[in-house]
HTML snippet that shows the backbone in 3Dmol.js (N, CA, C, O; Angstrom):
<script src="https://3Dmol.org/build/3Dmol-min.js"></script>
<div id="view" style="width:600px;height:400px;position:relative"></div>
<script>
const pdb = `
ATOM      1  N   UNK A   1     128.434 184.950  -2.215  1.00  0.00           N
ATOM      2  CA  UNK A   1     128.432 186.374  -2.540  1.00  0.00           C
ATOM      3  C   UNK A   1     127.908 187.159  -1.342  1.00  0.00           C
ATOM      4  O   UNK A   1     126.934 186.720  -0.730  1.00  0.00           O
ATOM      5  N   UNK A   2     128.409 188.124  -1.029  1.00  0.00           N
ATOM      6  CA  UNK A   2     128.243 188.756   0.229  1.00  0.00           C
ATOM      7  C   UNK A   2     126.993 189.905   0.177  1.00  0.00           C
ATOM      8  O   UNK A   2     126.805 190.255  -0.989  1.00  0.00           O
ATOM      9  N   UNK A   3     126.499 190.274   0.705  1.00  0.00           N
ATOM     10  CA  UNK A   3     125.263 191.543   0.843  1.00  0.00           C
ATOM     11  C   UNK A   3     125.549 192.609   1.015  1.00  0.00           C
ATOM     12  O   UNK A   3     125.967 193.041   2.089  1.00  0.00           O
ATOM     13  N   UNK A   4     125.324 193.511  -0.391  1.00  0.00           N
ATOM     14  CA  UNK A   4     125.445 195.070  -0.581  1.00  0.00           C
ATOM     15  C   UNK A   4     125.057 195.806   0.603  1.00  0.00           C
ATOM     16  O   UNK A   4     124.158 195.160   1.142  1.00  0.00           O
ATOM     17  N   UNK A   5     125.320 196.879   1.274  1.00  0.00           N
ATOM     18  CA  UNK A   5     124.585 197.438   2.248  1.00  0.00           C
ATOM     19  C   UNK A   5     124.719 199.025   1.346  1.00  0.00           C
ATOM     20  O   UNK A   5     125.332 199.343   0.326  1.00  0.00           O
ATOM     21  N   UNK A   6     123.863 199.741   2.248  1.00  0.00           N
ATOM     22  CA  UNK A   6     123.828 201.666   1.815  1.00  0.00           C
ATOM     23  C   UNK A   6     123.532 201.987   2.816  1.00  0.00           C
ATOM     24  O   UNK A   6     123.101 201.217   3.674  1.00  0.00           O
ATOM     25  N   UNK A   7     123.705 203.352   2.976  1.00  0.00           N
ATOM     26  CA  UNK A   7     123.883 204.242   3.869  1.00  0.00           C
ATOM     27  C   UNK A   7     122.526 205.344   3.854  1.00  0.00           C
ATOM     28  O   UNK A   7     122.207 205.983   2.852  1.00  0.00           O
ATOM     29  N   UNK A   8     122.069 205.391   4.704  1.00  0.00           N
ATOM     30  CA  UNK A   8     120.837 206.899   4.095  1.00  0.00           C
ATOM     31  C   UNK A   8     121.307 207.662   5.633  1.00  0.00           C
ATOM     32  O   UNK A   8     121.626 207.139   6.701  1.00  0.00           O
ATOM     33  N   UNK A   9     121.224 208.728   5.336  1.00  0.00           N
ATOM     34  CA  UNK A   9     121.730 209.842   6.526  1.00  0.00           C
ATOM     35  C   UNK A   9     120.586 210.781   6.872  1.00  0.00           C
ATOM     36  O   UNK A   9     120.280 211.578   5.985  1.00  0.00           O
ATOM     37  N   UNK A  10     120.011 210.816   7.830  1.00  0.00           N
ATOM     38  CA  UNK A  10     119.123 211.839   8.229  1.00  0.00           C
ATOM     39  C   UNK A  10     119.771 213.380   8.991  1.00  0.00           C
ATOM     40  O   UNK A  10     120.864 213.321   9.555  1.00  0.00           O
ATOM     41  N   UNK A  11     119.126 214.488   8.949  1.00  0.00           N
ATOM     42  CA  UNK A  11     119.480 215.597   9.298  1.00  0.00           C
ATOM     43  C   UNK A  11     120.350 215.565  10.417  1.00  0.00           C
ATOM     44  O   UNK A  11     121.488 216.029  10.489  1.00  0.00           O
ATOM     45  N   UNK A  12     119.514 214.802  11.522  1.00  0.00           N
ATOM     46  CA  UNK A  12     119.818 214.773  12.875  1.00  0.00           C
ATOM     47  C   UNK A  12     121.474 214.165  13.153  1.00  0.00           C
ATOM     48  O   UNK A  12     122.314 214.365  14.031  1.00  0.00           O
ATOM     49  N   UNK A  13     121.419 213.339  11.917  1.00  0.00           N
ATOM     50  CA  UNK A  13     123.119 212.752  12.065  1.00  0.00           C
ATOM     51  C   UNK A  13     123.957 213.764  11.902  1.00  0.00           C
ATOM     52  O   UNK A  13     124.747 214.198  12.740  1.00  0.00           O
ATOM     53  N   UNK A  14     123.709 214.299  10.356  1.00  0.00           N
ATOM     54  CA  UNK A  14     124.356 215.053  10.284  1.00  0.00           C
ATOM     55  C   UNK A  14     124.783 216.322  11.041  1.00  0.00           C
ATOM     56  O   UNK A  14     125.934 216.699  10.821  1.00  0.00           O
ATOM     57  N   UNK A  15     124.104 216.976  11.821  1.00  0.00           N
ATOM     58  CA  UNK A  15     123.752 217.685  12.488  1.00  0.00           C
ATOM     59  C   UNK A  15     125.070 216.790  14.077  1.00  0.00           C
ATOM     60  O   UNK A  15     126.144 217.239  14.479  1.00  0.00           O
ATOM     61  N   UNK A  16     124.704 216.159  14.303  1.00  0.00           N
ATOM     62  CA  UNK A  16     125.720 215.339  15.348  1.00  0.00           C
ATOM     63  C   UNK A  16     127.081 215.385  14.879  1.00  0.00           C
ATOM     64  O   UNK A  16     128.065 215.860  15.444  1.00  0.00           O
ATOM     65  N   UNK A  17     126.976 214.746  13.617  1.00  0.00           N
ATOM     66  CA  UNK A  17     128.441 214.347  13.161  1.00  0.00           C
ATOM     67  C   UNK A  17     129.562 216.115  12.456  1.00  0.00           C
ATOM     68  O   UNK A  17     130.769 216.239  12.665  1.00  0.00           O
ATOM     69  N   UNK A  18     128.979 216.824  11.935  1.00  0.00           N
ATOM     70  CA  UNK A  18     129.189 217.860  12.219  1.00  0.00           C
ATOM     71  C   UNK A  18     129.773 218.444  13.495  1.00  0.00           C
ATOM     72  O   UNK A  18     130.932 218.848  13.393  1.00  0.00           O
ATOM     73  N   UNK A  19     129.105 218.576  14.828  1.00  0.00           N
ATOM     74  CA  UNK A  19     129.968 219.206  15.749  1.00  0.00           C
ATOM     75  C   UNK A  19     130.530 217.965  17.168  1.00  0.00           C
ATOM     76  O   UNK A  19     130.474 217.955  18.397  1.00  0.00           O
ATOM     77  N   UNK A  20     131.117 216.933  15.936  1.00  0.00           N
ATOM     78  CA  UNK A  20     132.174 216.109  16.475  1.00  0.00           C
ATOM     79  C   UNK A  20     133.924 217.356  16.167  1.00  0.00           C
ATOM     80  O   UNK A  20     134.361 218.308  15.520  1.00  0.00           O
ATOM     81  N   UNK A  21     134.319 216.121  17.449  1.00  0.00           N
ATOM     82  CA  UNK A  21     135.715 216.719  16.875  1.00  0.00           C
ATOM     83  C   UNK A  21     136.042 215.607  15.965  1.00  0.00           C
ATOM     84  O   UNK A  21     135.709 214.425  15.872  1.00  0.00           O
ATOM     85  N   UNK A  22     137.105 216.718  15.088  1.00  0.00           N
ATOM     86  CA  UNK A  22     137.486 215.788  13.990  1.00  0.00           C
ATOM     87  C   UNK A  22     138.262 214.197  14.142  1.00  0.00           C
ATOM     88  O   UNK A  22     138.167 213.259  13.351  1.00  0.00           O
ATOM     89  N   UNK A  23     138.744 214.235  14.935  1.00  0.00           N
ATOM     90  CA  UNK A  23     138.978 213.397  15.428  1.00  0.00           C
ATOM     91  C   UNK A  23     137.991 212.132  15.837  1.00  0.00           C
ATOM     92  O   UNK A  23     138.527 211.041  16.027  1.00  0.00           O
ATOM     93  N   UNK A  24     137.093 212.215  15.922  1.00  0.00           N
ATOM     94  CA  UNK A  24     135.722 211.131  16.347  1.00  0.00           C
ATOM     95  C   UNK A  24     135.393 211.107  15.175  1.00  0.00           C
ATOM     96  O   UNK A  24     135.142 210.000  14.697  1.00  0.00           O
ATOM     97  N   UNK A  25     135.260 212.518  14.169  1.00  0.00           N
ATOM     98  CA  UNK A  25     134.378 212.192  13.034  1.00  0.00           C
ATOM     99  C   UNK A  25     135.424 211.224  12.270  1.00  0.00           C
ATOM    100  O   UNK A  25     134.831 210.327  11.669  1.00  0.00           O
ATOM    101  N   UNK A  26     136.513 211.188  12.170  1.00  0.00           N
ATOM    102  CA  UNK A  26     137.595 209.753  11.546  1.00  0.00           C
ATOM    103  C   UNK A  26     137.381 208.879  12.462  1.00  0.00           C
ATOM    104  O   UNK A  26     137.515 207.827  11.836  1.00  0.00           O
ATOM    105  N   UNK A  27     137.154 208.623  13.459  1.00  0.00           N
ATOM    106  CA  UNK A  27     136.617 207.075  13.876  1.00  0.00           C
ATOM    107  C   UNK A  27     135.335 206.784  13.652  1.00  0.00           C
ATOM    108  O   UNK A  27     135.235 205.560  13.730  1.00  0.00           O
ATOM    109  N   UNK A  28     133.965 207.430  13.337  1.00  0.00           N
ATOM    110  CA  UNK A  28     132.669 207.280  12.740  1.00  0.00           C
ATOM    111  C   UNK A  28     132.856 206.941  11.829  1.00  0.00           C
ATOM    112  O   UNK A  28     132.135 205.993  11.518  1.00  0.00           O
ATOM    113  N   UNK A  29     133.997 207.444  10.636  1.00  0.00           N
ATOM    114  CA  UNK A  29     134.187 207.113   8.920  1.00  0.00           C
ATOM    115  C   UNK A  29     134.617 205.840   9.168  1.00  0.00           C
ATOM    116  O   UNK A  29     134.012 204.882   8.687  1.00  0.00           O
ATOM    117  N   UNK A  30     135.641 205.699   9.898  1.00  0.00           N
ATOM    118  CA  UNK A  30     136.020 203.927   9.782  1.00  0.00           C
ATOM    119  C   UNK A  30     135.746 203.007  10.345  1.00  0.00           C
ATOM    120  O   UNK A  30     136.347 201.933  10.362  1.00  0.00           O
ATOM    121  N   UNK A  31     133.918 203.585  11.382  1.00  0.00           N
ATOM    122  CA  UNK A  31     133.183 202.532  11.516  1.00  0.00           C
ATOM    123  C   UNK A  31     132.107 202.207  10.645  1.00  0.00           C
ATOM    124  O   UNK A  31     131.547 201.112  10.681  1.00  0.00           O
ATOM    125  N   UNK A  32     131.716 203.373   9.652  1.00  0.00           N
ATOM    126  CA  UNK A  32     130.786 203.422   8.598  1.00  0.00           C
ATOM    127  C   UNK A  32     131.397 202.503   7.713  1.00  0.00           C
ATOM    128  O   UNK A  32     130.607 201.724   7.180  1.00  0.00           O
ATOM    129  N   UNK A  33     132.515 202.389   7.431  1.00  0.00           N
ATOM    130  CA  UNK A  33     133.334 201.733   6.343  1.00  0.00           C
ATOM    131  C   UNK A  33     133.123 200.086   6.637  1.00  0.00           C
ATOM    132  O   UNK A  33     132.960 199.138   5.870  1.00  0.00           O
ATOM    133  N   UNK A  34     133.197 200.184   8.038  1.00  0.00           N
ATOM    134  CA  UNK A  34     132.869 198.497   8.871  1.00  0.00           C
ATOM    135  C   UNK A  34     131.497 198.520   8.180  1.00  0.00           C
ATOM    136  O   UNK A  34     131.436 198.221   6.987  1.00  0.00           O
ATOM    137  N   UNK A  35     130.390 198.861   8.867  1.00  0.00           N
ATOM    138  CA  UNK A  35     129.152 199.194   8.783  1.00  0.00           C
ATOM    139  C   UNK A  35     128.886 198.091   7.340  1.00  0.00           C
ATOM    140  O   UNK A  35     128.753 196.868   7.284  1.00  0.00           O
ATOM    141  N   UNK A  36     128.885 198.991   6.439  1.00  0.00           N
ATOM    142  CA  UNK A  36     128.652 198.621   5.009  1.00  0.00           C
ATOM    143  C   UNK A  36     129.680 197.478   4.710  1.00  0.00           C
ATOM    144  O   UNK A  36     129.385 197.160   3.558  1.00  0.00           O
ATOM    145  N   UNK A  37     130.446 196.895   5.001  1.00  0.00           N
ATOM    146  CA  UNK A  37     131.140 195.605   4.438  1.00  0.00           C
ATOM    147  C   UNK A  37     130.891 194.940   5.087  1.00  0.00           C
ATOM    148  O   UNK A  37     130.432 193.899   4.618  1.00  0.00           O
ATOM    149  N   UNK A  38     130.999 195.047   6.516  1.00  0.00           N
ATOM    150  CA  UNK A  38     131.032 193.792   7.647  1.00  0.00           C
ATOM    151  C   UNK A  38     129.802 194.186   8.611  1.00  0.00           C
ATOM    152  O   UNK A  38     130.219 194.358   9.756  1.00  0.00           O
ATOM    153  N   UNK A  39     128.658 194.347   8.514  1.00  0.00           N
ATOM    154  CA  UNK A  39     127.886 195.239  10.124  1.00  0.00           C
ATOM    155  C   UNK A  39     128.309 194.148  10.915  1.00  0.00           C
ATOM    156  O   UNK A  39     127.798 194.576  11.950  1.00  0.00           O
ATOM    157  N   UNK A  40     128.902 192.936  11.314  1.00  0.00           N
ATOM    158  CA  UNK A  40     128.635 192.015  12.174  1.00  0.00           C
ATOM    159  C   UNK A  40     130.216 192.062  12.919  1.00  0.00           C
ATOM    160  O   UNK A  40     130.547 191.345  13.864  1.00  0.00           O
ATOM    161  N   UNK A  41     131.136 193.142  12.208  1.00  0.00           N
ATOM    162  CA  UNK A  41     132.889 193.581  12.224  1.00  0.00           C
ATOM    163  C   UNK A  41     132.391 193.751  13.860  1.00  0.00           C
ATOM    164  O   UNK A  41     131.371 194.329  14.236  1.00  0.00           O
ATOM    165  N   UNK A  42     133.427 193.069  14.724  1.00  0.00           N
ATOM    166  CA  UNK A  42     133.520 192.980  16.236  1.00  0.00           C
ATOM    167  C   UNK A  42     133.637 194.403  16.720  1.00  0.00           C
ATOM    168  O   UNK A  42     133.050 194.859  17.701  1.00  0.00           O
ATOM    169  N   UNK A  43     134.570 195.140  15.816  1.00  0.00           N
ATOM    170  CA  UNK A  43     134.805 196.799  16.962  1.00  0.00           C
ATOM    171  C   UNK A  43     133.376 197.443  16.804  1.00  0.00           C
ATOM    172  O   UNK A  43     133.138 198.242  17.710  1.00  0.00           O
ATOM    173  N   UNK A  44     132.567 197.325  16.066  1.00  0.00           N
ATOM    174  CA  UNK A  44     131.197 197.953  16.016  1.00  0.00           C
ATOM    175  C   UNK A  44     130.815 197.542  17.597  1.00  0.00           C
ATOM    176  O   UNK A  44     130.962 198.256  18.589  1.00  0.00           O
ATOM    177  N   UNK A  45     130.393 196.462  17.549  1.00  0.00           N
ATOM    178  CA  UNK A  45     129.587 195.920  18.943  1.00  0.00           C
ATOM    179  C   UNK A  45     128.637 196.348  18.895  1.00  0.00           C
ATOM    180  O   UNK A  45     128.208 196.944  19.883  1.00  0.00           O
ATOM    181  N   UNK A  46     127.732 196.223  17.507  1.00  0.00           N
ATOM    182  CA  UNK A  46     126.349 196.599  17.415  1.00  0.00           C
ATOM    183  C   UNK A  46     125.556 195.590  17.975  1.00  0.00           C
ATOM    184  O   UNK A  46     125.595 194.368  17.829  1.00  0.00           O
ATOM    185  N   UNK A  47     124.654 196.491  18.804  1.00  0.00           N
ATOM    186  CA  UNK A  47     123.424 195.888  19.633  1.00  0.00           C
ATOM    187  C   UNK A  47     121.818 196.363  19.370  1.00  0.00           C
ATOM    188  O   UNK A  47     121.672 197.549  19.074  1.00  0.00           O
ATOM    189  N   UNK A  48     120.952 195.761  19.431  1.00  0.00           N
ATOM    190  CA  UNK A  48     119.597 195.953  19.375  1.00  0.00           C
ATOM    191  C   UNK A  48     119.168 196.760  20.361  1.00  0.00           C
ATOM    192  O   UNK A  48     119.243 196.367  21.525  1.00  0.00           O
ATOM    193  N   UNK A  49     118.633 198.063  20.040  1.00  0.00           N
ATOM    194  CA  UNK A  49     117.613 198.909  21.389  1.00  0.00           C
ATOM    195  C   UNK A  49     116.447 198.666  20.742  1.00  0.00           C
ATOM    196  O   UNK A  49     116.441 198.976  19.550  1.00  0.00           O
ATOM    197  N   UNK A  50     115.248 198.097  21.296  1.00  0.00           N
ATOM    198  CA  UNK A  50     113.749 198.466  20.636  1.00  0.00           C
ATOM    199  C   UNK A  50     113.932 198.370  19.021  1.00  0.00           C
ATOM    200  O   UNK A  50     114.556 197.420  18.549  1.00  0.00           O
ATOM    201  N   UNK A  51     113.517 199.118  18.402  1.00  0.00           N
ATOM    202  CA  UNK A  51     113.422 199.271  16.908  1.00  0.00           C
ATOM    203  C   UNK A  51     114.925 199.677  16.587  1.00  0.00           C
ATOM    204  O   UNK A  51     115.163 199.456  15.400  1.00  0.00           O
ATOM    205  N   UNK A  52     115.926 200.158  17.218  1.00  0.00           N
ATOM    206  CA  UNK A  52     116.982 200.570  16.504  1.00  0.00           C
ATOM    207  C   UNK A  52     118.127 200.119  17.107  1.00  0.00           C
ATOM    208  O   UNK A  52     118.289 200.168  18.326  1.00  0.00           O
ATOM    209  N   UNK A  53     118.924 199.688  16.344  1.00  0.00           N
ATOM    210  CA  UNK A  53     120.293 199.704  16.770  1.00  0.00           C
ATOM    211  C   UNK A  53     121.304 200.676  16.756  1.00  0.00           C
ATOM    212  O   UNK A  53     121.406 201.596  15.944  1.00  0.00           O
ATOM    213  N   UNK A  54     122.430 200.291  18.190  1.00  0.00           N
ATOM    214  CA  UNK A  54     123.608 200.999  18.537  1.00  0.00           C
ATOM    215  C   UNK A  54     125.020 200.272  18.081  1.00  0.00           C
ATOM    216  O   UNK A  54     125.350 199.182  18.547  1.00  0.00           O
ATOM    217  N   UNK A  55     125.740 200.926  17.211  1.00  0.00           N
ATOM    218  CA  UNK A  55     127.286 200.584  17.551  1.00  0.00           C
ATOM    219  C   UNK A  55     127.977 201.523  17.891  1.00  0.00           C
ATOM    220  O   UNK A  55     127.641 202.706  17.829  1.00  0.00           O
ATOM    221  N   UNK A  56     129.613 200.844  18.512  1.00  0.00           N
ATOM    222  CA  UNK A  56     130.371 202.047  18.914  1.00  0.00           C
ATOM    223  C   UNK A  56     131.252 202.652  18.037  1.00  0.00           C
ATOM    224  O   UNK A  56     132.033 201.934  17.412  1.00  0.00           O
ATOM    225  N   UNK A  57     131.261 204.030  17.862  1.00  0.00           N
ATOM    226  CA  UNK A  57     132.155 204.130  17.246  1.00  0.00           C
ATOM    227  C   UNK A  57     133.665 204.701  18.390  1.00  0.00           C
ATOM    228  O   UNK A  57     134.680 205.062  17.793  1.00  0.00           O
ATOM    229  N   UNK A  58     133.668 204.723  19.597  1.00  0.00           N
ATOM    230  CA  UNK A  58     134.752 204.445  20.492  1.00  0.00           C
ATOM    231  C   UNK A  58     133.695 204.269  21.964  1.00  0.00           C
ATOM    232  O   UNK A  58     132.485 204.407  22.144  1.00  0.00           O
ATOM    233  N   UNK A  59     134.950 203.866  22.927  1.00  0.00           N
ATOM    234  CA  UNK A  59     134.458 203.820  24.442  1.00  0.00           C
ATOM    235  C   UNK A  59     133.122 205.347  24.722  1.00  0.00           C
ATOM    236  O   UNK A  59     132.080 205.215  25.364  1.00  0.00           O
ATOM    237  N   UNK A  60     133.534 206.509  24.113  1.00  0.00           N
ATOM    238  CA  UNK A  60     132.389 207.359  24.530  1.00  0.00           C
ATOM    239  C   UNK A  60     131.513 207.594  23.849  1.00  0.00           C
ATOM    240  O   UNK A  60     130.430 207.949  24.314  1.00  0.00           O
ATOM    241  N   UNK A  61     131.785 207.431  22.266  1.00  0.00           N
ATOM    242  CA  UNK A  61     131.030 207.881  21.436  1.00  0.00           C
ATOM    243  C   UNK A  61     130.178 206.715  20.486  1.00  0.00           C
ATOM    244  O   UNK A  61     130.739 205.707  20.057  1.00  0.00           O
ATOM    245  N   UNK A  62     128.789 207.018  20.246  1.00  0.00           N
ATOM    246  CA  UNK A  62     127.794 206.288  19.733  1.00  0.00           C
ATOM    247  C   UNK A  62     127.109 206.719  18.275  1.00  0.00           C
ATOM    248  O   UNK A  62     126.985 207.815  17.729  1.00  0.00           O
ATOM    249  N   UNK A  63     126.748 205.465  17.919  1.00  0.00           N
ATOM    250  CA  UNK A  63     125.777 205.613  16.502  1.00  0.00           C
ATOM    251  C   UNK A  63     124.407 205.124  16.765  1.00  0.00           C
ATOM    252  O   UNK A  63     124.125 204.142  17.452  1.00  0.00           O
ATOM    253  N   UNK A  64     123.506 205.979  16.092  1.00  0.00           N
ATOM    254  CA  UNK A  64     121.951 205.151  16.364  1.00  0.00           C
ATOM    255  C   UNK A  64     121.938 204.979  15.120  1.00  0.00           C
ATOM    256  O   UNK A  64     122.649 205.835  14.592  1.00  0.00           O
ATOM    257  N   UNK A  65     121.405 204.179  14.265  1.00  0.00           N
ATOM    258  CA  UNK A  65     120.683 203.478  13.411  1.00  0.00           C
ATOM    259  C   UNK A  65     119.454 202.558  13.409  1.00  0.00           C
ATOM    260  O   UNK A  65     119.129 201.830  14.347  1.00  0.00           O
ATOM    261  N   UNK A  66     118.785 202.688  12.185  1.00  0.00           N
ATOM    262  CA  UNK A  66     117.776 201.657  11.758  1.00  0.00           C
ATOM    263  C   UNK A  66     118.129 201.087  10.771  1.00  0.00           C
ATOM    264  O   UNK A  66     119.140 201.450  10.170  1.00  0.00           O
ATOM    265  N   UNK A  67     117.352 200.022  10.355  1.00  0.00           N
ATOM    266  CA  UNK A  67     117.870 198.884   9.472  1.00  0.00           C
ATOM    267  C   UNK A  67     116.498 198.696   8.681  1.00  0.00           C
ATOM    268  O   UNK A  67     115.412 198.930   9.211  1.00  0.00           O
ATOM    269  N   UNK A  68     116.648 198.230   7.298  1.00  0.00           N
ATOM    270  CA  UNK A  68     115.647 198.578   6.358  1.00  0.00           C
ATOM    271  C   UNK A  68     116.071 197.753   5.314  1.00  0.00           C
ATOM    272  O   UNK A  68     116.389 198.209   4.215  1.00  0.00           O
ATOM    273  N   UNK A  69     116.099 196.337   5.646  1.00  0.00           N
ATOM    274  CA  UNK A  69     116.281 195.316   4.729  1.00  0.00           C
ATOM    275  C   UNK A  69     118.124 195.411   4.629  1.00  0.00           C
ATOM    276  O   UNK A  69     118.807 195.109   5.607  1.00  0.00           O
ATOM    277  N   UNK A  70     118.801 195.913   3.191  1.00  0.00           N
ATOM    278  CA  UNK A  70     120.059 196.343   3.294  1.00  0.00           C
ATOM    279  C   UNK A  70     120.417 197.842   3.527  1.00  0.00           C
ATOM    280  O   UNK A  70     121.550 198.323   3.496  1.00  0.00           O
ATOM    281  N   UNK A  71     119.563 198.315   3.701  1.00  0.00           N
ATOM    282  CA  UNK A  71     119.584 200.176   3.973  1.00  0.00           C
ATOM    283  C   UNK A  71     120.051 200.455   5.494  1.00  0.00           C
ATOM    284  O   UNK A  71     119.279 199.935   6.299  1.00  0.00           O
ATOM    285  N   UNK A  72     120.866 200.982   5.935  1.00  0.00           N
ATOM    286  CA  UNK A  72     121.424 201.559   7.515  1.00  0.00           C
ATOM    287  C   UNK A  72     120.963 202.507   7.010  1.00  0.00           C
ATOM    288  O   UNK A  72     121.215 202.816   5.846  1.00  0.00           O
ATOM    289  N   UNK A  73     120.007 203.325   7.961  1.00  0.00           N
ATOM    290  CA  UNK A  73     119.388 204.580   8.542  1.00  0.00           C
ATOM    291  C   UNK A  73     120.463 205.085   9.249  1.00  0.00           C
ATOM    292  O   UNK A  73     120.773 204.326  10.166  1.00  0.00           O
ATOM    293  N   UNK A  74     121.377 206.406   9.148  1.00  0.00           N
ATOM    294  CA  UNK A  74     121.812 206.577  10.206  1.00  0.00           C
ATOM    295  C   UNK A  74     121.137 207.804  11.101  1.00  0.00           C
ATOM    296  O   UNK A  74     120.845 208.867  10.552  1.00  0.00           O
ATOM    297  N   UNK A  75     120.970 207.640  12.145  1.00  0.00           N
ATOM    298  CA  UNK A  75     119.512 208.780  12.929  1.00  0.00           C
ATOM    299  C   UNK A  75     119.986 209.394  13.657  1.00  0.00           C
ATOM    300  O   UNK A  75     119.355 210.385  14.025  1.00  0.00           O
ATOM    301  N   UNK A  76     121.795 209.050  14.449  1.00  0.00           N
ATOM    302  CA  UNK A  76     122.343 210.550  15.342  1.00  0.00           C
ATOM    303  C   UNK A  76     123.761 209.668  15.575  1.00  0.00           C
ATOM    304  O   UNK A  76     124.144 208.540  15.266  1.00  0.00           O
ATOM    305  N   UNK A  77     124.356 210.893  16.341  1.00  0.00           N
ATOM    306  CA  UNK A  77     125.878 210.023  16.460  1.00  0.00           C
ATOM    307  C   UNK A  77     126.431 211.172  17.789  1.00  0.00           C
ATOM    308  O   UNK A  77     126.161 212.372  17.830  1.00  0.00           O
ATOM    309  N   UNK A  78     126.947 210.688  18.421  1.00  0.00           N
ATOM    310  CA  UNK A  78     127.535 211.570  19.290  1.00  0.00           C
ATOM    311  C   UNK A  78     127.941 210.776  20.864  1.00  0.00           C
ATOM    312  O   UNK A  78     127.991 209.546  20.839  1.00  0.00           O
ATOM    313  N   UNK A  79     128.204 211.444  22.109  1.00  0.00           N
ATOM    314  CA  UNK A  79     127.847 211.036  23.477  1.00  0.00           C
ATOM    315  C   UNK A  79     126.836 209.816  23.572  1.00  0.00           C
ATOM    316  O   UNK A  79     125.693 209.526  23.220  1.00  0.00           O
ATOM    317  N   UNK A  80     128.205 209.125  24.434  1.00  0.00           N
ATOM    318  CA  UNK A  80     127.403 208.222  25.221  1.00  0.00           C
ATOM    319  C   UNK A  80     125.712 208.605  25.547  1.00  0.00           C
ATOM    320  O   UNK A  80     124.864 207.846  25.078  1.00  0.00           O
ATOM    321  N   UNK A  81     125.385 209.509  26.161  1.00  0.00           N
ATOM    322  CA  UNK A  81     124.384 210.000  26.497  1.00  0.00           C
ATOM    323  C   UNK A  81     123.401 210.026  25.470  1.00  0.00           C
ATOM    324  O   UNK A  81     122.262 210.057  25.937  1.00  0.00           O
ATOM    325  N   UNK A  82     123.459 210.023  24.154  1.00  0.00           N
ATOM    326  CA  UNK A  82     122.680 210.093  22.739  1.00  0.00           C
ATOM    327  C   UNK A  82     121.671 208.995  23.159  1.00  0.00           C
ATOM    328  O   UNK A  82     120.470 209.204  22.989  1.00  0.00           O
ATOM    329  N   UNK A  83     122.116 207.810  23.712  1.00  0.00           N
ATOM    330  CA  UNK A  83     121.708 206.637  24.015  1.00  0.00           C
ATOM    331  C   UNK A  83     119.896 206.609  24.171  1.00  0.00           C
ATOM    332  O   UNK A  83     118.907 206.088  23.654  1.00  0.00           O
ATOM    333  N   UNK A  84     120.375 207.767  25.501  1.00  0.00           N
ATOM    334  CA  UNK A  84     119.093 207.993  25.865  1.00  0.00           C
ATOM    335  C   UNK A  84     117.776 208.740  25.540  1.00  0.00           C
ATOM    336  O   UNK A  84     116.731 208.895  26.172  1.00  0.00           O
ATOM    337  N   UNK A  85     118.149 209.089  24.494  1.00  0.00           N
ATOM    338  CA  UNK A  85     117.856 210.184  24.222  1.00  0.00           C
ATOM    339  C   UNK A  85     116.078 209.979  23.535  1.00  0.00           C
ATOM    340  O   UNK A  85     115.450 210.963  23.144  1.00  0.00           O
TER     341      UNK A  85
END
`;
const viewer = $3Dmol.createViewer("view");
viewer.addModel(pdb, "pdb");
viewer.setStyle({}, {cartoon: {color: "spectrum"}});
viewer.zoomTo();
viewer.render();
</script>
Protein backbone atom coordinates (compact mmCIF):
# COMPACT_ATOMS: atom_id res chain seq x y z
CA UNK A 1 0.00 0.00 0.00
CA UNK A 2 1.52 3.17 -1.00
CA UNK A 3 1.83 6.57 1.33
CA UNK A 4 -0.86 9.26 1.37
CA UNK A 5 0.91 12.58 0.98
CA UNK A 6 -0.92 16.46 1.49
CA UNK A 7 -0.17 19.51 0.50
CA UNK A 8 -0.13 22.67 3.04
CA UNK A 9 0.55 26.01 1.11
CA UNK A 10 2.01 28.97 2.77
CA UNK A 11 1.34 32.70 1.75
CA UNK A 12 4.68 33.11 0.23
CA UNK A 13 3.80 30.29 -2.39
CA UNK A 14 0.98 31.51 -3.10
CA UNK A 15 2.03 34.81 -3.53
CA UNK A 16 4.86 33.23 -6.19
CA UNK A 17 2.55 30.99 -7.87
CA UNK A 18 0.12 33.72 -8.52
CA UNK A 19 2.43 36.01 -10.60
CA UNK A 20 3.63 32.96 -12.66
CA UNK A 21 2.70 32.90 -16.15
CA UNK A 22 0.03 30.68 -16.70
CA UNK A 23 1.79 28.68 -18.41
CA UNK A 24 4.45 27.61 -15.51
CA UNK A 25 1.55 27.72 -13.17
CA UNK A 26 0.27 24.30 -15.44
CA UNK A 27 3.65 22.86 -15.14
CA UNK A 28 3.74 23.49 -11.07
CA UNK A 29 0.04 21.70 -11.12
CA UNK A 30 1.51 18.70 -12.87
CA UNK A 31 4.41 18.62 -10.73
CA UNK A 32 2.23 18.93 -7.54
CA UNK A 33 0.18 16.07 -8.97
CA UNK A 34 3.80 14.08 -9.17
CA UNK A 35 4.55 15.48 -5.73
CA UNK A 36 1.64 13.76 -3.88
CA UNK A 37 1.61 10.28 -5.75
CA UNK A 38 5.15 9.75 -6.64
CA UNK A 39 7.65 12.59 -4.70
CA UNK A 40 10.49 10.19 -5.86
CA UNK A 41 8.66 10.74 -9.97
CA UNK A 42 12.20 11.44 -11.93
CA UNK A 43 10.94 14.91 -13.69
CA UNK A 44 10.72 16.41 -10.09
CA UNK A 45 14.55 15.90 -9.46
CA UNK A 46 13.91 16.68 -5.96
CA UNK A 47 16.98 17.41 -3.96
CA UNK A 48 17.86 18.19 -0.31
CA UNK A 49 19.02 22.01 0.58
CA UNK A 50 19.68 22.17 4.49
CA UNK A 51 16.22 21.69 6.04
CA UNK A 52 14.30 21.98 2.76
CA UNK A 53 13.90 20.58 -0.35
CA UNK A 54 13.95 21.67 -4.17
CA UNK A 55 12.17 20.17 -7.21
CA UNK A 56 11.86 21.33 -10.69
CA UNK A 57 9.06 22.28 -11.93
CA UNK A 58 10.99 23.13 -15.52
CA UNK A 59 14.76 23.99 -16.60
CA UNK A 60 14.04 27.69 -14.99
CA UNK A 61 11.55 27.39 -12.67
CA UNK A 62 11.65 26.03 -8.92
CA UNK A 63 9.71 24.73 -5.85
CA UNK A 64 10.90 25.07 -2.19
CA UNK A 65 9.37 22.79 0.17
CA UNK A 66 9.51 21.17 3.61
CA UNK A 67 8.60 17.82 4.56
CA UNK A 68 6.67 16.94 7.76
CA UNK A 69 6.36 13.26 8.01
CA UNK A 70 3.59 12.90 4.92
CA UNK A 71 2.80 16.74 4.80
CA UNK A 72 4.79 18.84 1.72
CA UNK A 73 5.08 22.39 3.01
CA UNK A 74 5.02 24.27 0.00
CA UNK A 75 7.19 27.72 0.99
CA UNK A 76 7.75 29.57 -2.64
CA UNK A 77 7.89 28.72 -6.29
CA UNK A 78 9.25 30.76 -8.96
CA UNK A 79 13.01 31.65 -10.69
CA UNK A 80 15.77 29.78 -10.66
CA UNK A 81 17.07 32.48 -8.45
CA UNK A 82 14.27 31.63 -5.54
CA UNK A 83 17.03 29.12 -4.80
CA UNK A 84 18.87 31.55 -3.13
CA UNK A 85 16.94 33.25 -1.57
Amino acid sequence: MSEKFEIRVTEEFRKGYRNLPKTIQRKVDKQLRFLVSNPKHPSLRMHKMNDEWEFYVDMYYRCIIRREGAMFILLTVGGHKIVER
